[in-house]
C-alpha positions as CSV (number, residue, x, y, z in Angstrom):
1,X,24.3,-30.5,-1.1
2,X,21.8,-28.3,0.5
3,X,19.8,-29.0,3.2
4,X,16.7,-28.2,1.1
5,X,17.5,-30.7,-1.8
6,X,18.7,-33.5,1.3
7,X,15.1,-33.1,2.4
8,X,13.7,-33.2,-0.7
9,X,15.6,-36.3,-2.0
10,X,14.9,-37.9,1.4
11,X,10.6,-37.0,0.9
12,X,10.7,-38.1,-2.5
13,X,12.6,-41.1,-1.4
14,X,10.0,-41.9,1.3
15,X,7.8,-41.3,-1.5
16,X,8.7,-44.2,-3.5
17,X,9.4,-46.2,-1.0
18,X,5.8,-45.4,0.5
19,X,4.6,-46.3,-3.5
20,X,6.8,-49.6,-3.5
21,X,5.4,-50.7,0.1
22,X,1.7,-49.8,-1.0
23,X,2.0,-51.8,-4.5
24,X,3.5,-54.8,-2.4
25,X,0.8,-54.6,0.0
26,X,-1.6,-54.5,-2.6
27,X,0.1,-57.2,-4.3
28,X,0.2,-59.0,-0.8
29,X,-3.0,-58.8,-0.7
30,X,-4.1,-60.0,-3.9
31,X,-1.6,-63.1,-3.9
32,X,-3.5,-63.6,-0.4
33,X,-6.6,-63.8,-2.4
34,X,-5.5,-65.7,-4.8
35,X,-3.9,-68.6,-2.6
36,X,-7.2,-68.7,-0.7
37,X,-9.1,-68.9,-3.9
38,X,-7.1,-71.7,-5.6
39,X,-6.8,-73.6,-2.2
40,X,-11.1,-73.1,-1.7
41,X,-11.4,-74.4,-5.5
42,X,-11.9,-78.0,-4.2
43,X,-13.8,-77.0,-0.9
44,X,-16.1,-74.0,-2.4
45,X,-19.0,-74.2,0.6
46,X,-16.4,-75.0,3.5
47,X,-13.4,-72.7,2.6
48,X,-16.3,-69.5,1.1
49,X,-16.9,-68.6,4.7
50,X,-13.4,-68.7,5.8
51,X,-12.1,-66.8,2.7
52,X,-14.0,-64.2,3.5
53,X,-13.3,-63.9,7.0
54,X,-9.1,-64.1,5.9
55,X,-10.1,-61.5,3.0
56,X,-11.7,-59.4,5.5
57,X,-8.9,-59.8,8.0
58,X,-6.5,-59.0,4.9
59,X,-8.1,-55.7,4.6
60,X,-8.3,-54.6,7.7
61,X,-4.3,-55.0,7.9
62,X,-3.4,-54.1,4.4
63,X,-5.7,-50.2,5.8
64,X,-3.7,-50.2,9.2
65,X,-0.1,-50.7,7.1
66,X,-1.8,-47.7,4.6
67,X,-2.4,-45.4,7.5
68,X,1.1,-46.2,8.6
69,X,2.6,-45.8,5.5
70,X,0.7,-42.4,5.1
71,X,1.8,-41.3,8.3
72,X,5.1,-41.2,7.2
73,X,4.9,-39.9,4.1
74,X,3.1,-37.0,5.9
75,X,5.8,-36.5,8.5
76,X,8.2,-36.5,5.8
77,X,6.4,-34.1,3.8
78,X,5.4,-31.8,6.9
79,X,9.8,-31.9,8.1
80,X,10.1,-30.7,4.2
81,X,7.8,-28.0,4.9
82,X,9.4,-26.8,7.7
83,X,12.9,-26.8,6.4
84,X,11.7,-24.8,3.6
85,X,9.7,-22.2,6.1
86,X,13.1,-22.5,8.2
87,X,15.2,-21.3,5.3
88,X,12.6,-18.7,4.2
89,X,12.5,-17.3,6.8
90,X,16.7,-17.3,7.6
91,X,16.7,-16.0,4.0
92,X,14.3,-12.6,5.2
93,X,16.2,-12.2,8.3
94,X,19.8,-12.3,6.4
95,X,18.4,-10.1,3.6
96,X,16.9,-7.6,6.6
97,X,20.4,-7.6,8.4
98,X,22.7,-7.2,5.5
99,X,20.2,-3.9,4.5
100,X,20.6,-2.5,8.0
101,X,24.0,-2.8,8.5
102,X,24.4,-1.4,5.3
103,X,22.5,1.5,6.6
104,X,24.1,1.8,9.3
105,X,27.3,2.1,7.4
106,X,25.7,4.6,5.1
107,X,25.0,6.8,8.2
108,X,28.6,6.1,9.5
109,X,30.0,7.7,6.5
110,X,27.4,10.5,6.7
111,X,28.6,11.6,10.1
112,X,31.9,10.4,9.1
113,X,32.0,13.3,6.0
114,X,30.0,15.8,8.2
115,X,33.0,15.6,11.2
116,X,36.1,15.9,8.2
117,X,33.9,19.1,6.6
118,X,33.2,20.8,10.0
119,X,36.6,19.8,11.7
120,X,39.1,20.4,8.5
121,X,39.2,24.3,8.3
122,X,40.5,24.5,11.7
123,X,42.6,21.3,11.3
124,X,45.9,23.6,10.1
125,X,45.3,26.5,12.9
126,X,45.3,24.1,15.8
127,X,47.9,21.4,16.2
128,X,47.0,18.1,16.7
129,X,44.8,16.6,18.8
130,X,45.3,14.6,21.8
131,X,42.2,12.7,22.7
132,X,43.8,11.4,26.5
133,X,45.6,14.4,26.7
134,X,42.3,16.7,26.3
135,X,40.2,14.1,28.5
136,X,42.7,15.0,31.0
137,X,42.6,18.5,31.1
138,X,38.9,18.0,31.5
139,X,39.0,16.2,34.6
140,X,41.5,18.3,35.9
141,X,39.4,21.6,35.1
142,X,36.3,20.1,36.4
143,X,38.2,19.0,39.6
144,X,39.3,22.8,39.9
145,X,35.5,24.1,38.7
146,X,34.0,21.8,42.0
147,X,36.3,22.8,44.2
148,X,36.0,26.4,43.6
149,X,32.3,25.9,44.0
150,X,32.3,24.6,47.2
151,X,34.6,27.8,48.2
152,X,31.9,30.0,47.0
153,X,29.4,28.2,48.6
154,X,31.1,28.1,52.0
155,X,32.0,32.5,51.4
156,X,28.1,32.6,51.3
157,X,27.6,30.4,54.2
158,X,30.3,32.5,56.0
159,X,28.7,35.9,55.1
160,X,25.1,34.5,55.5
161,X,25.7,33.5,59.3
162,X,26.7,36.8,60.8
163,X,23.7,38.3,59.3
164,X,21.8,35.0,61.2
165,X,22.8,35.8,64.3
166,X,21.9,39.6,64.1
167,X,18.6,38.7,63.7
168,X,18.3,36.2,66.4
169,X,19.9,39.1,68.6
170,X,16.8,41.7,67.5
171,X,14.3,39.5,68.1
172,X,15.5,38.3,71.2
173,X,15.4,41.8,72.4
């Protein structure tokens, strides 16, 4: 069972019961009335007064078990509507996910066919290839590329220098 149709069985339960307690209070509250009236029969003037007052105080209780009974069924109604915003919502962001991943796949498959077209006409000229093995000759070359750099860089240092101290020799003449 879902959690949807356990909320909604446990509101519409609450319902009910929030019916059944409201018919009983009602019922309550009439049988109240009635007790006082048959037990005033005899004593009309004396009991009339207090009747009313029990009858009043009746009342007043039967609203403040209503309100409480209504408060419940509200909260059980309000938890329904956020389990079904909850799931909505879970439904829209499954829905969005599952469409970019498959998107995402898509495009994988794009670049995927792209790299076999490109790639497979020089596939049987050129043996195959070694991924570490080329990564490794990369590092080695660009090891060998820096290193000649800084040689070349220290030849123009070298030549540069003479030609400094020429001119420091003119002008200090």
């Amino acid at each position: 069972m879902t959690d949807v149709n356990k909320v909604t069985e446990t509101v519409e339960t609450a319902r009910k019961e929030g019916l059944e307690i409201a018919r009983k209070i009602w019922l309550a509250g009439v049988g109240a009335y009635g007790r006082v009236y048959q037990e005033a029969a005899g004593r009309v003037e004396k009991v009339t007064g207090a009747a009313n007052e029990m009858f009043d105080q009746l009342v007043e209780k039967g609203e403040q078990v209503e309100d409480l009974v209504r408060a419940s069924i509200s909260k059980n109604e309000a938890a329904g509507k956020v389990t079904e915003y909850v799931e909505k919502t879970t439904a829209q962001v499954k829905t969005a996910s599952e469409t970019r991943i498959h998107e995402l796949e898509e495009r994988f498959e794009a670049v995927r066919k792209t790299v076999v077209e490109k790639v497979s006409p020089f596939m049987d000229k050129v043996a195959p290839i070694n991924i570490f093995a080329l990564g490794t000759q990369i590092e080695t070359l660009t090891a060998k590329i820096e290193a000649l750099t800084a040689e070349v860089e220290a030849l123009k240092a070298a030549k540069a220098a003479p030609k400094a101290s020429k001119k420091t020799e003119t002008e200090a003449a």
